[in-house]
N, C-alpha and C positions, 0 to 999 in steps of 0.2 A: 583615505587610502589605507589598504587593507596594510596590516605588519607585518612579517616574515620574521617569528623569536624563532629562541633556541630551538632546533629540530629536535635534540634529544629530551625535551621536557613534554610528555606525555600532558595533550591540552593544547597543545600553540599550533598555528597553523602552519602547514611546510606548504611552500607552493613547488612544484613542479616546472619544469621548463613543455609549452605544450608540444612543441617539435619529438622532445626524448617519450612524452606519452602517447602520439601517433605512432612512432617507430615501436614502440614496444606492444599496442597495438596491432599493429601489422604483421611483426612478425608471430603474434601468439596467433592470429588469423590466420595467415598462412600455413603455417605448421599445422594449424587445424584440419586446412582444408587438406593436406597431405595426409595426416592420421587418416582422416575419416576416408577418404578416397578410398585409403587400402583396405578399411574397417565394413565399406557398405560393398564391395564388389561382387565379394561372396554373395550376399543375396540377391542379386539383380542377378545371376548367373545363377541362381540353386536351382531353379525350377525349367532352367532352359537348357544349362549343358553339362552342371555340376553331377546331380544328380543320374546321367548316363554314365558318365566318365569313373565316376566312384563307387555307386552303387547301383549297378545294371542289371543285377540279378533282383532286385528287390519287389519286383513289380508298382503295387499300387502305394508300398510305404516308402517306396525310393525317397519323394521331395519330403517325407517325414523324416528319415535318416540323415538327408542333407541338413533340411532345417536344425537336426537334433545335433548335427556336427556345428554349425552355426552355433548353436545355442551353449555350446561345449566351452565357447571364449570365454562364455560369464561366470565359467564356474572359477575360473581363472582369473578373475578382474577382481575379487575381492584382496585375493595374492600381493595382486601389483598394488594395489592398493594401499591394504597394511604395511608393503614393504618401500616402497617409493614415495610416499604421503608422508608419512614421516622422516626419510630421510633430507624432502626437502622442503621441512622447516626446519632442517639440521644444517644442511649444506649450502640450501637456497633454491630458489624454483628452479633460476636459468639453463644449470646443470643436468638436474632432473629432465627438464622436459627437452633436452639436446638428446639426454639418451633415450628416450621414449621414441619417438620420431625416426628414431635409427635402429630402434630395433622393429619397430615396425614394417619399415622397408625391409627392411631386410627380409623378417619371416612371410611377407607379401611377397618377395620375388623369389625363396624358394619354393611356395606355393605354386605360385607359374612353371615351375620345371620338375616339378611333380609327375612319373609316369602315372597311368590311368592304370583301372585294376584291369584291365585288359592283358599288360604288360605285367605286371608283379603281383598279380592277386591281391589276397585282404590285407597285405603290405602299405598299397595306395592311401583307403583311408584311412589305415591307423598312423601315416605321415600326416595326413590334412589333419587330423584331429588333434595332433602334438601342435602343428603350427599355429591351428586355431588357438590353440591356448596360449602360444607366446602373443599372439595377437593381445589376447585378453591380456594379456598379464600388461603388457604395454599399455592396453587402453586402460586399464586398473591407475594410473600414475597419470595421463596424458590429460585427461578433459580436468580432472577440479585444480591441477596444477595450472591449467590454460585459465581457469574461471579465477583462479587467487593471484595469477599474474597481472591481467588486465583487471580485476577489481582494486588492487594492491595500486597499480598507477594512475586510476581513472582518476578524478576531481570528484568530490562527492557530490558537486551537483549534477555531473552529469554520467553519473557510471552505470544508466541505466543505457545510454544511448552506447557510451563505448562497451559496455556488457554485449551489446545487441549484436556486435561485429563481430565478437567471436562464434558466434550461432550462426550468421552468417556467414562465415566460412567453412562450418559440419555443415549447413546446406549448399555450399558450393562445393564440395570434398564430395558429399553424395551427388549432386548433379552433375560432375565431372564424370564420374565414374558409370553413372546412370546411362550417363549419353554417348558414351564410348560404348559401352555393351550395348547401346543400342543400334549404334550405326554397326556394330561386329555382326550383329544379326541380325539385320537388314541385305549387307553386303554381301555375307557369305552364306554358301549351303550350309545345309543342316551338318553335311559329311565334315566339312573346311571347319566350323565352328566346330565340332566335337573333338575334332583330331591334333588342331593346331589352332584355332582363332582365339577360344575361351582363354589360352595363358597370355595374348596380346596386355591385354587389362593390367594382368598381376605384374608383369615385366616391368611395366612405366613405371612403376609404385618406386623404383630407385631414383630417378632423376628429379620426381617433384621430392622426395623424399632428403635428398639433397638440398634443395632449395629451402624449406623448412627451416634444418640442421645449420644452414651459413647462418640464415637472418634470427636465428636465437641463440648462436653462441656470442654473437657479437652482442647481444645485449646484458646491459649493468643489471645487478640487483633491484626488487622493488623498493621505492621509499619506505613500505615499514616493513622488510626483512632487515635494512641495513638500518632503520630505529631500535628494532629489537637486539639487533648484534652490539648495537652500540652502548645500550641501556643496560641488556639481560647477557653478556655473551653464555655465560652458563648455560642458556635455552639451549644453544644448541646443542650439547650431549645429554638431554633430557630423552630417557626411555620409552620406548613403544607402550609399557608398562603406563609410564607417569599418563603419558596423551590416554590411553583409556582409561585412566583411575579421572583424570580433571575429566571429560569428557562424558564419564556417567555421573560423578556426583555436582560438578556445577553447571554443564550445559546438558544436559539430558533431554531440557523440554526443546532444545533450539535442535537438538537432534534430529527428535520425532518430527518437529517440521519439517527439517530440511528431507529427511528420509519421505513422508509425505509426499509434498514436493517433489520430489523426484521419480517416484511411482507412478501418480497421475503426468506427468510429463511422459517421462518414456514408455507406459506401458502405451500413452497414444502414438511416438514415437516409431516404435517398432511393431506397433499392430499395422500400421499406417506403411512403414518403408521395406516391413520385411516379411510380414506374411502377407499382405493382398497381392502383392504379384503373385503370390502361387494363386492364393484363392481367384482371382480372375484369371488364371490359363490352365487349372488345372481344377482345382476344387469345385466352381461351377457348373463346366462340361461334365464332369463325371456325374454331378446330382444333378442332370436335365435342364439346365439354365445355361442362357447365355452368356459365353464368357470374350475375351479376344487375346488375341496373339500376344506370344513373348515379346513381337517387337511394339505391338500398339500397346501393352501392359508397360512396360518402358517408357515409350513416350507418354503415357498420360503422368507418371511418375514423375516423370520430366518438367511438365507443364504444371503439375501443383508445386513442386519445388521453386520452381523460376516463379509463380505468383508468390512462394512464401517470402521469395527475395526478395519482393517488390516492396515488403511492407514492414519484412521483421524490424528493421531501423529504425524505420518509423514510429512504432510500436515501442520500440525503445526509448526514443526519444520523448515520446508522450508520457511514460512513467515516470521518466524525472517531475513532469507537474505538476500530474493527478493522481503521482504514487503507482505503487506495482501492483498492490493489492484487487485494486479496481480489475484489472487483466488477467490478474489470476484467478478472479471471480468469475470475468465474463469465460474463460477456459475452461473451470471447473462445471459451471452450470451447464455449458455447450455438450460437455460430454456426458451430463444426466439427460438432458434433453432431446439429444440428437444421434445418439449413440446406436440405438439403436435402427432409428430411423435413416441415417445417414448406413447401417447393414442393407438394411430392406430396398434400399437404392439399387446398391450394388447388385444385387438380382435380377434389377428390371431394366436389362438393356443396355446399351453403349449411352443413353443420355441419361440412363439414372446413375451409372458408374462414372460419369465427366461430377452430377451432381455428391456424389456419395461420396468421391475424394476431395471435392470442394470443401465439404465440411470439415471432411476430418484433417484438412490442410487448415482450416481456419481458427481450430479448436487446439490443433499442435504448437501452431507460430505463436499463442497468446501463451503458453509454457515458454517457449522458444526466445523468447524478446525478451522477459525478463527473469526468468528464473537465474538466468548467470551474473547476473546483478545482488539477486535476492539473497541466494547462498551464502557467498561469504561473509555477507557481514552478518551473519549468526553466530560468527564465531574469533577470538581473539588472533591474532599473529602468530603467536607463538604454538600453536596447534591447528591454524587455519588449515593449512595443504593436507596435514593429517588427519584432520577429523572431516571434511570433504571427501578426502579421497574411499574412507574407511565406508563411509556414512553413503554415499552415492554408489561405490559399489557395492555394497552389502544388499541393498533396495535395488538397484538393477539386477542384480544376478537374481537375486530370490523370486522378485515378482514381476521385472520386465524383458531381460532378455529371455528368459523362458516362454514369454507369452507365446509367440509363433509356434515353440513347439508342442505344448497345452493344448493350444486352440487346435490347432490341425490335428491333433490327437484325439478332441473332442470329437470334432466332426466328424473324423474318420470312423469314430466308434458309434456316434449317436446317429449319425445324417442329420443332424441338426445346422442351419447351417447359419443359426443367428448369433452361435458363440462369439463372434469379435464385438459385437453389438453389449452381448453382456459386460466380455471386459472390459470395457469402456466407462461402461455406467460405473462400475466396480472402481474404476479408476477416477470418474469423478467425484464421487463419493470422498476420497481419500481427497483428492484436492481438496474440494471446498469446508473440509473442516480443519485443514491443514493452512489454510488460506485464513479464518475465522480466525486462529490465536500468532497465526503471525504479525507481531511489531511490524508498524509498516517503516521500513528502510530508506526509503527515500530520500534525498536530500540531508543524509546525517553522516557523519563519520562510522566506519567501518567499526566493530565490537570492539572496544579497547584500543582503537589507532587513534592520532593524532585528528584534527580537520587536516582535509588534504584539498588544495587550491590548485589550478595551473596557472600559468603564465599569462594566459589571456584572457584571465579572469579576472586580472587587474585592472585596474582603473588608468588611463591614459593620465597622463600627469598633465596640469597646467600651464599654457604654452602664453609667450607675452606677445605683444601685437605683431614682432618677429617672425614669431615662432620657435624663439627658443624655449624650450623648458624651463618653468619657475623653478622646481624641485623635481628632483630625480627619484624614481618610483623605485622602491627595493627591486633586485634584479633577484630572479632565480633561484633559487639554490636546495642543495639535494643534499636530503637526510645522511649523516655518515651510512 
């Protein structure tokens, strides 16, 4: 029978209760699926209504301007980043990521009631472009705080599987959002959608927005925030200063991974969620190929999402046995190999674009399953949320949420129309050597935390021919 010693001695197993790590689960899922909702809507609207409503006069660079308003969050997200990443390995995740979530509703549903430049001239976007930034600046705090939340409670044996649920809920947060914009333009005319349908979407963004906010303030600290408070309390008035001084001279190389890692993930990410909708209703009718509708471009969006849900868990779950690395392989190599070929799909027709998102849906979800498992433990407690947060947006803003607007800028200028193809390769590249010097995580305690057990990881205690219990199996208990 496993022991349950002292929680505050660095080395001794804490088990967790497994009911409080489902709940703390959940609600980091959830809230996920609320961030992201309000996070993907813009793009599933840029190229269908945003783009008239804001920028009308622009002619053919309209969805480049929208996109480049889009793109405007990530400059923003290193912000929130630096400043929310650090605060909560000071204050604690729970806090942090209540206000995240709330400011994100928020600046989503003033989004929605935004007059168009029809009404206020170049007024219009230079509001969207301010909101897009508090957007960023929220999602700058919001995901590695979700990714240090649930790695922080998972069991180390299985926190590739509970990792997998919160990815599953950024692809339920985006297929919620995906599929309302698509039934908004299906239902309505072109005139209904431009004038009044397009703020339907951003409106809701308060009520799931709501639900989020309940189910993560009501949650307790992770087991090793309340180790480290209990061991280090000093940690937490440690400077923005100190997290980058220990951050470049002792983890510098788990950086470069993690940074890796997170390049080849989202540049397929948002090549995949947020420039092909243009590039199939806009970018290929214009260069003489066949393209389809904002609302079939939607729904195929749709249907590679809902397969990635079929499986991300899965995927998850198979990393706890055979390790993450193997998946990160078979990701990285997907997108040397297919990258480009899975472009040249996309060109020939409504069954080579059913097959060309297939792939780059297949190459995503193997970043998607475990990379939020992978992450954290690169790095100790006591800088974990800060140096995630720093480190993930620093490498999204630079080199993936830019991508959409890059790429549409290439093509725009070159007629080339294989650019997503190249970034891809570009991006696998960075994976698979990124993949190569990472420690595989698996099945071990997080950098510098304790082993972390659940409840039902414990061994059934021995029953007499009754059925009473011989000996009573340590019960529970949670790290101060």
């Amino acid at each position: 029978m496993r022991k349950v010693d002292d929680q505050s001695t660095p080395g001794r197993v804490i088990v967790e209760d497994e009911r409080t790590i489902r709940r703390a689960t959940t609600a980091a899922t959830l809230g996920n699926i609320a961030e992201w909702y309000d996070f993907g809507i813009y793009s599933y609207l840029a190229a269908v209504a945003l783009n008239h409503v804001f920028f009308p006069d622009a002619g053919d660079w309209s969805s480049v301007f929208t996109l480049g308003t889009f793109a405007a969050a990530f400059l923003a997200r290193p912000f929130g980043g630096v400043i929310l990443g650090p605060l909560g390995d000071r204050i604690g995740r729970t806090k942090v990521l209540s206000a995240t979530v709330l400011l994100m509703a928020i600046a989503t549903l003033t989004l929605g009631l935004i007059p168009g430049y029809g009404t206020i001239g170049i007024a219009a976007p230079l509001i969207v472009l301010f909101i897009r930034m508090l957007q960023g600046f929220s999602a700058g705090g919001e995901y590695t705080g979700a990714l240090t939340l649930v790695a922080e409670y998972a069991p180390d044996r299985r926190r590739g599987f509970f990792g997998s649920w919160l990815e599953f809920g950024t692809l339920v947060g985006y297929t919620l959002g995906a599929g309302i914009c698509a039934t908004l333009i299906t239902a309505l005319s072109k005139e209904d959608l431009l004038s009044w349908g397009w703020r339907i979407p951003f409106m809701l963004a308060l009520p799931i927005g709501i639900v989020g906010i309940y189910l993560r303030i009501r949650l307790e600290e992770t087991p090793a925030f309340r180790q480290l408070m209990e061991r280090s309390p000093a940690m937490a008035t440690m400077s923005l200063r100190g997290v980058f001084r220990i951050l470049v001279t002792r983890y510098r190389s788990a950086a470069l991974i993690a940074g890796g890692l997170v390049v080849a993930w989202n540049v397929t990410n948002y090549v995949l969620t947020n420039y092909i909708p243009t590039y199939l209703t806009g970018t290929l009718p214009d260069h003489g190929h066949s393209g389809v509708s904002e609302a079939m471009s939607t729904t195929l969006q749709v249907a590679v999402m809902v397969a990635m849900l079929c499986v991300v868990v899965f995927l998850g779950r198979l990393s706890d046995r055979i390790g993450r690395k193997p998946i990160l392989a078979t990701g990285s190599l997907s997108l040397i190999l297919l990258g480009l070929p899975s472009t040249w799909l996309l060109q020939k027709g409504f069954t080579g674009q059913i097959a060309g998102l297939a792939i780059m849906g297949f190459t995503l979800v193997c970043f998607a399953s475990v990379t939020p498992s992978t992450l954290p433990a690169l790095f100790p407690a006591f800088i974990r949320y800060g140096s995630l947060a720093i480190i993930f947006n620093l490498f999204v803003s630079a080199f993936a949420g830019t991508a959409p607007t890059v790429i549409g800028v290439a093509v725009t200028t070159t007629g080339n129309l294989d650019w997503p193809g190249y970034y891809l390769i570009g991006a696998g590249v960075i994976g698979i050597i990124s993949t190569f010097f990472l420690k595989e995580p698996a099945g071990a305690p997080m950098t510098g935390d304790a082993p972390l057990a659940s409840s039902a990881d414990l061994p059934s205690p021995r029953l007499s021919e009754s059925g009473v219990p011989l000996e009573n199996p340590p019960s529970p208990r949670h790290s101060p």
